[in-house]
C-alpha positions in Angstrom: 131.4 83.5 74.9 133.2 86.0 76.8 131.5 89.0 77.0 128.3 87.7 77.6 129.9 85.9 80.6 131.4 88.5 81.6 128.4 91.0 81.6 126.2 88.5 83.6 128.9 88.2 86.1 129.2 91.9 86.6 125.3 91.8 86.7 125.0 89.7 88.9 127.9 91.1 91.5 126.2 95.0 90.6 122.8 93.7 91.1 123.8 91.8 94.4 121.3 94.3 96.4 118.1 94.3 98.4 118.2 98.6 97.6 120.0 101.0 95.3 123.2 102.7 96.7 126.2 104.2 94.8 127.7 101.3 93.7 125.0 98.7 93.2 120.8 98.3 92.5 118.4 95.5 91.4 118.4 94.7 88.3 116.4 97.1 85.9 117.3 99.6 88.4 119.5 102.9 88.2 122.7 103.4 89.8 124.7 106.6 89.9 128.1 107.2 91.0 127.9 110.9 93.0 131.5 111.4 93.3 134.1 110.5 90.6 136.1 107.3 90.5 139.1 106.7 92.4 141.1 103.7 93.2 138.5 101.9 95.2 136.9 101.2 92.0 136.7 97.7 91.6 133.8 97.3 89.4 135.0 98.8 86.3 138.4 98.1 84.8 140.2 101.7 83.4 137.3 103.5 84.7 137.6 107.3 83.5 137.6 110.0 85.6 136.2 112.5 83.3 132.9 111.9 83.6 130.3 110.6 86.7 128.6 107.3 85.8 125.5 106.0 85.7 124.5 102.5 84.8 122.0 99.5 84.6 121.6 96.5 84.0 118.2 95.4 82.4 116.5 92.1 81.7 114.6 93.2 78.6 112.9 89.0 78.4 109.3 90.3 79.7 109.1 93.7 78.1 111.0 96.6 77.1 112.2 99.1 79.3 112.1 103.5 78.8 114.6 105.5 80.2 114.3 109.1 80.5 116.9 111.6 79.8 116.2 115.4 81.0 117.8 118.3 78.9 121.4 118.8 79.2 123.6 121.7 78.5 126.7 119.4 79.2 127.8 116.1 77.8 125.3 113.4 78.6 126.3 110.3 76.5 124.4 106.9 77.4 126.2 103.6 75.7 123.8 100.6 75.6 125.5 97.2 75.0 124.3 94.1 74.2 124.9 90.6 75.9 128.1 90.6 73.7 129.3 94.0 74.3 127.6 95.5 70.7 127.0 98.8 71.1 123.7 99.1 68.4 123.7 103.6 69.1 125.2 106.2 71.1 122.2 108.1 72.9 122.7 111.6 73.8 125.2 114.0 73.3 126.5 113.3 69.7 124.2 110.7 68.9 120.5 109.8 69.1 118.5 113.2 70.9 121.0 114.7 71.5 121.2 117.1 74.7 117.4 117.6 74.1 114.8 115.7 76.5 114.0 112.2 75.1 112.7 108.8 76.5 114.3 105.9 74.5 112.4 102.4 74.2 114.8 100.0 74.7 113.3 96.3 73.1 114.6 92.8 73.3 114.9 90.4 70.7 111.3 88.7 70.6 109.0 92.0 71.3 106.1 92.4 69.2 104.4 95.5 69.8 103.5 98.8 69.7 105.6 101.6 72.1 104.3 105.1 73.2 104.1 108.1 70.3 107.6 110.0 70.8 109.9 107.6 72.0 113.1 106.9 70.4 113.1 102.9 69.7 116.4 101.6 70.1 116.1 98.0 69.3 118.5 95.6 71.0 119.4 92.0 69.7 119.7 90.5 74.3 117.5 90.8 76.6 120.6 91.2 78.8 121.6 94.9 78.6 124.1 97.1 80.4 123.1 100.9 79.8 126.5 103.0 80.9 126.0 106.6 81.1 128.7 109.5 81.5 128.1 112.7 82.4 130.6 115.2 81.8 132.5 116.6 85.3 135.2 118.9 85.7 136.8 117.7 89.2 135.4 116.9 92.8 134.1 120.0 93.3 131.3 119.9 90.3 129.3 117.5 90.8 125.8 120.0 91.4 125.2 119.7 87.5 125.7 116.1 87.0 123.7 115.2 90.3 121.0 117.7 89.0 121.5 115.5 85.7 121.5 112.0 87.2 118.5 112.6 89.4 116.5 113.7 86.6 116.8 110.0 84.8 114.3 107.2 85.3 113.8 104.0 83.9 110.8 101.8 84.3 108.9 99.0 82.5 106.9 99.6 79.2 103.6 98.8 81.3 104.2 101.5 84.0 104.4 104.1 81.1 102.4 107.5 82.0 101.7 105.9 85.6 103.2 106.1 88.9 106.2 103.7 89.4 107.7 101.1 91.5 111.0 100.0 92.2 111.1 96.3 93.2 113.2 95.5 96.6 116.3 93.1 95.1 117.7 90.2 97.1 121.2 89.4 98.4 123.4 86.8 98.3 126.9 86.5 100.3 128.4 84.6 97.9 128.3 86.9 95.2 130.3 89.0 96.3 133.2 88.9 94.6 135.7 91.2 92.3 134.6 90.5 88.8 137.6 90.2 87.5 139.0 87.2 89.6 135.9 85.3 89.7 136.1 85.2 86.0 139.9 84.2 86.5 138.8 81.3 89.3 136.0 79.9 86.3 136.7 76.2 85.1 136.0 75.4 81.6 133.2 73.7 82.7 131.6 76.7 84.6 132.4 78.6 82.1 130.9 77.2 79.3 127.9 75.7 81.3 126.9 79.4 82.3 127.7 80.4 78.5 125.3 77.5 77.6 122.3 79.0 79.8 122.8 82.6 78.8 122.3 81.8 75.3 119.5 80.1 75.3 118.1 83.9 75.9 120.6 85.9 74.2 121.3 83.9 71.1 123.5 85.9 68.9 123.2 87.1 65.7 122.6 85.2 62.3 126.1 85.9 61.4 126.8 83.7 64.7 125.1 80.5 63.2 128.5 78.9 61.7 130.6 79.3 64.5 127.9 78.0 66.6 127.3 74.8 64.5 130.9 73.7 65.2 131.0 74.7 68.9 127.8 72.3 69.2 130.1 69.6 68.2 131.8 70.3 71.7 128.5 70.8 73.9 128.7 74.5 73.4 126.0 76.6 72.6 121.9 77.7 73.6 120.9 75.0 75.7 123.3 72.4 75.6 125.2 70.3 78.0 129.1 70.8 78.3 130.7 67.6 79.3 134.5 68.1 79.8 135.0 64.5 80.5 133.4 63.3 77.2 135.5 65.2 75.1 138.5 64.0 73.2 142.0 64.3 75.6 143.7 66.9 73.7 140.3 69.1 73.7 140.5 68.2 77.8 143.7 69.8 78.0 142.9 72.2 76.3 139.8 73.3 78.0 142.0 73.2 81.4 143.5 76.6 80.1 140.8 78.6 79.6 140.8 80.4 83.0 144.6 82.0 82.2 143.6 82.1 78.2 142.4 85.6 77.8 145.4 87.3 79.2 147.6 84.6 77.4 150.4 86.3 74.6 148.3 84.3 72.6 145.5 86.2 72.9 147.5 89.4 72.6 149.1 88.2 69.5 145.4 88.1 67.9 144.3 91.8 68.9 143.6 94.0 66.2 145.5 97.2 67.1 146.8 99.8 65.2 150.7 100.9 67.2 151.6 104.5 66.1 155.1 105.4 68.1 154.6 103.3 70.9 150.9 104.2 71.5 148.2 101.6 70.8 144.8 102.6 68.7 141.1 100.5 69.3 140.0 99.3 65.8 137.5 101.0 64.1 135.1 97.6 64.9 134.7 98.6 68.6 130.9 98.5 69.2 130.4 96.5 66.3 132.2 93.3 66.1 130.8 91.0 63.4 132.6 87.7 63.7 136.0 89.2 64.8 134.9 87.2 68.6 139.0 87.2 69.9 139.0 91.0 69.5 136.1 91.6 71.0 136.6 89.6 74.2 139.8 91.4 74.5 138.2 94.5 74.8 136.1 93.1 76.9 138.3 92.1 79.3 140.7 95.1 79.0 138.1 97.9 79.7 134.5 98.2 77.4 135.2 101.0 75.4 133.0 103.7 73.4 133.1 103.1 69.8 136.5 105.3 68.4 134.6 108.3 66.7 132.8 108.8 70.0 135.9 108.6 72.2 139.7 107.5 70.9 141.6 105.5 73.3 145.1 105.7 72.2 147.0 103.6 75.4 150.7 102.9 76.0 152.7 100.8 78.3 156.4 101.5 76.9 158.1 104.6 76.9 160.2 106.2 73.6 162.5 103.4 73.6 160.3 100.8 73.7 160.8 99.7 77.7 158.6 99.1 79.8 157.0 102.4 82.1 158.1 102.2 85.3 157.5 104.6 88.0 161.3 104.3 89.6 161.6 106.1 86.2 160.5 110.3 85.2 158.9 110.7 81.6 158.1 114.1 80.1 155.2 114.3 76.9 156.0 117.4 75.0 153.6 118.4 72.6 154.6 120.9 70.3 152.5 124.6 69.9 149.1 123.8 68.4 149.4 120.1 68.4 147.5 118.9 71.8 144.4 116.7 71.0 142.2 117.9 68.8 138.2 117.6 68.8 135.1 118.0 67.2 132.2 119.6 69.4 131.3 119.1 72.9 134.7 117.1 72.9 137.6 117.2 75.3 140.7 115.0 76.4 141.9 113.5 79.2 145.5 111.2 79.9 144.8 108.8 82.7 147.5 106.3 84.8 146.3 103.0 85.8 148.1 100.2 87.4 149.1 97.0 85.0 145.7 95.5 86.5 143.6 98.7 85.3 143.4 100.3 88.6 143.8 104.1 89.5 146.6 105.1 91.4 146.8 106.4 94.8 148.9 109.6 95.2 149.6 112.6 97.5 147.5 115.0 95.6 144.7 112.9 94.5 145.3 113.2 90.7 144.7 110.8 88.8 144.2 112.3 85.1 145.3 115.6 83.4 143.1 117.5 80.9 142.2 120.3 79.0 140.1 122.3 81.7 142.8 122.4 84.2 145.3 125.3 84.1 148.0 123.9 82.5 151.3 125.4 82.4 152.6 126.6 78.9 156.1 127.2 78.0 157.1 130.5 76.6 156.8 129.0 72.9 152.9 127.7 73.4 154.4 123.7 73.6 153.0 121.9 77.0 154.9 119.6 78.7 153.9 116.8 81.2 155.6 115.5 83.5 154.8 111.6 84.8 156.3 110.3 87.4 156.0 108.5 91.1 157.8 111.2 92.8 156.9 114.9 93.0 158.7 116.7 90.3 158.4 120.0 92.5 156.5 123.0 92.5 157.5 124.4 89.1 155.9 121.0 87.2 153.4 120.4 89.6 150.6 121.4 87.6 151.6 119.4 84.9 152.5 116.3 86.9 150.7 113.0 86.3 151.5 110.8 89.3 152.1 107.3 88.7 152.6 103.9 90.9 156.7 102.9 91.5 155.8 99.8 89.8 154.6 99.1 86.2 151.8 101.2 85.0 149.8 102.3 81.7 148.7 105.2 80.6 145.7 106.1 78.4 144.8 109.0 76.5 140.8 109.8 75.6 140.1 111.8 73.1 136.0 112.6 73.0 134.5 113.4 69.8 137.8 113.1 68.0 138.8 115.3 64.9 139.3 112.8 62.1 142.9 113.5 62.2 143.5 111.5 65.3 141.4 109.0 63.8 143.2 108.7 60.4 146.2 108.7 62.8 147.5 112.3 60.8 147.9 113.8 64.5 150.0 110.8 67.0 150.0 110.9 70.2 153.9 111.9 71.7 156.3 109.2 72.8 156.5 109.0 76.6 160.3 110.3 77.4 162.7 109.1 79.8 164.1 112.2 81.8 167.3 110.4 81.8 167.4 110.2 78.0 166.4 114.0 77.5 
């Protein structure tokens, strides 16, 4: 249930609005970040700052929607996900029409018809829908391209096709707004599973669900039903009590499947397509949606070479030896990224908040790079390389876009974050 709770609770805090802006729209409406995230972000957990977003949510239940995608010389990659965070295809660059001009058909669950001639149908198992797009940018300053990108993009209903067309005013409501992320920590059981209950009756999972489902009915869970904490046995009443703290329980993290090469932690290979494997993917829910990994690797580490904790009252160095930073396929690139424990960006003197392959990166006289994280300024001979962090606890992840098989196959690992005091 988790995701799809989730999604309608960021849909309904995004879609909060009587008109779009940067940060919200109506539902079935476009919204485009101009400017690249920082820690104001709120809306997105380990947002990247790689790449401008644009997103959506749609309510495919009356009829499909087509968005249009311009011609792109840069990377323009649009993930749609299901109610349950499936991601069916990758549209653009690297996946379905590539950087050429297309207009996808996206189609709920129950349509029966017939779509325009050249359209690429992708068909979508929820009428509730989040499209995310990225759109490749290479700091503050270059944002001309993506804009030129972002204002190209429509979306509109199948019955406005090849007519002029209209943008419904949204409404607002006060009381949704809220930070995502705590109203899903305030939810009761009973909330929780009452709003699951409603959402499925539209968004009923697939066929592979029907098992699970049959023994969650037993417990008033499931398309339609009521949820009735009171009736339930006492030891399922206790338990139900602790599912607001249960996702972020060591339970939880005890289930995840992850693969941990030198201290660095690798997505599964099921990321975007989840089957049965539900724990997993509401932990990636909850941790940050992700691309599938041959689209974009997200190797992420919280503990330095020793196995400790990263700290910022502590300096770390990543060396990577000549020839051996991140290798990708085409139209690929990597970034490493700091968040706060809670997936935040970090505030810091020079506004950094990731390093990557475009920037001018020092090399040592040997072709290695190293990068230097830390809280404090390490001075003007690391600057460029410096990574700033929080003084507190912090994360760090590295993206790898269009990955070379080696990073997949884990035959190229990631360096171990190094104390400076162990060096």
């Amino acid at each position: 249930a988790y995701p799809l709770v989730l999604l309608d609770v960021l849909r309904e805090m995004v879609t909060n609005v009587e008109e779009p802006t940067q940060t919200q729209a109506p539902l079935n409406q476009l919204i485009h970040d101009r400017a690249l995230a920082t820690p104001e972000l709120d809306s997105l957990t380990r947002p990247n700052v790689d790449t401008l977003y644009s997103q959506a949510y749609l309510d495919l239940g009356e009829e499909p929607y087509l968005l249009y995608k311009p011609a792109t010389e840069r990377y323009c990659s649009i993930q749609p996900f299901d109610g349950y965070s499936n991601t069916p295809a990758v549209l653009g660059t690297g996946g379905l029409g590539g950087n050429e001009e297309a207009t996808y058909a996206l189609t709920g669950p129950r349509f029966d018809g017939t779509l325009p001639d050249g359209v690429v149908h992708v068909p979508m198992t929820t009428d509730l829908v989040w499209l995310l797009l990225r759109i490749r940018c290479y700091g503050p300053d270059d944002v001309s391209e993506p804009h030129r990108i972002q204002d190209g993009l429509d979306i509109y209903p199948l019955s406005q096709h090849g007519s002029e067309h209209t943008y419904p005013r949204g409404t607002h409501d006060p009381a949704s707004d809220y930070v995502p992320v705590e109203r899903m920590r305030a939810m009761s059981a009973a909330e929780y599973f009452s709003r699951f209950n409603q959402l499925a009756i539209r968004n009923p999972g697939a066929e592979l669900d029907r098992p699970a489902l049959e023994r969650f009915a037993t417990l008033g869970i499931g398309p339609g039903l009521i949820f009735d904490r009171d009736a339930l046995p006492e030891a399922a009443r206790e338990r139900a009590d602790t599912i607001p703290g249960f996702i972020g329980s060591p339970e939880v993290n005890k289930g995840r499947r992850i693969t941990t090469v030198a201290g660095w932690i690798y997505l599964d290979r099921d990321v975007g397509n989840y089957g049965t494997n539900y724990l997993y993917r509401a932990v990636v829910a909850h941790r940050g949606f992700a691309n599938p990994v041959d689209v974009t690797a997200y190797p992420s580490t919280q503990v330095d070479a020793n196995g400790d904790q990263l700290v910022g009252s502590t300096s770390y160095r990543m060396h990577f030896e000549p020839g051996q930073l991140p290798p990708f396929l085409e139209h690929g690139w990597w970034s490493l990224t700091a968040y706060t424990i809670g997936g935040r960006l970090i505030p810091n003197e020079v506004n950094r908040y990731a390093i990557d392959d475009s920037q001018d990166l020092k090399v040592n006289d040997d072709g290695s790079v190293d990068l230097w994280i830390s809280a404090e300024n390490p001075g003007p001979e690391r600057e460029r390389n410096w990574l700033p962090v929080c003084s507190e606890e912090f994360a760090l992840t590295l993206r790898i876009y269009f990955p070379h098989a080696s990073v997949t196959e884990h035959q190229w690992t990631v360096p171990q974050v190094a104390p400076l005091a162990s060096l």
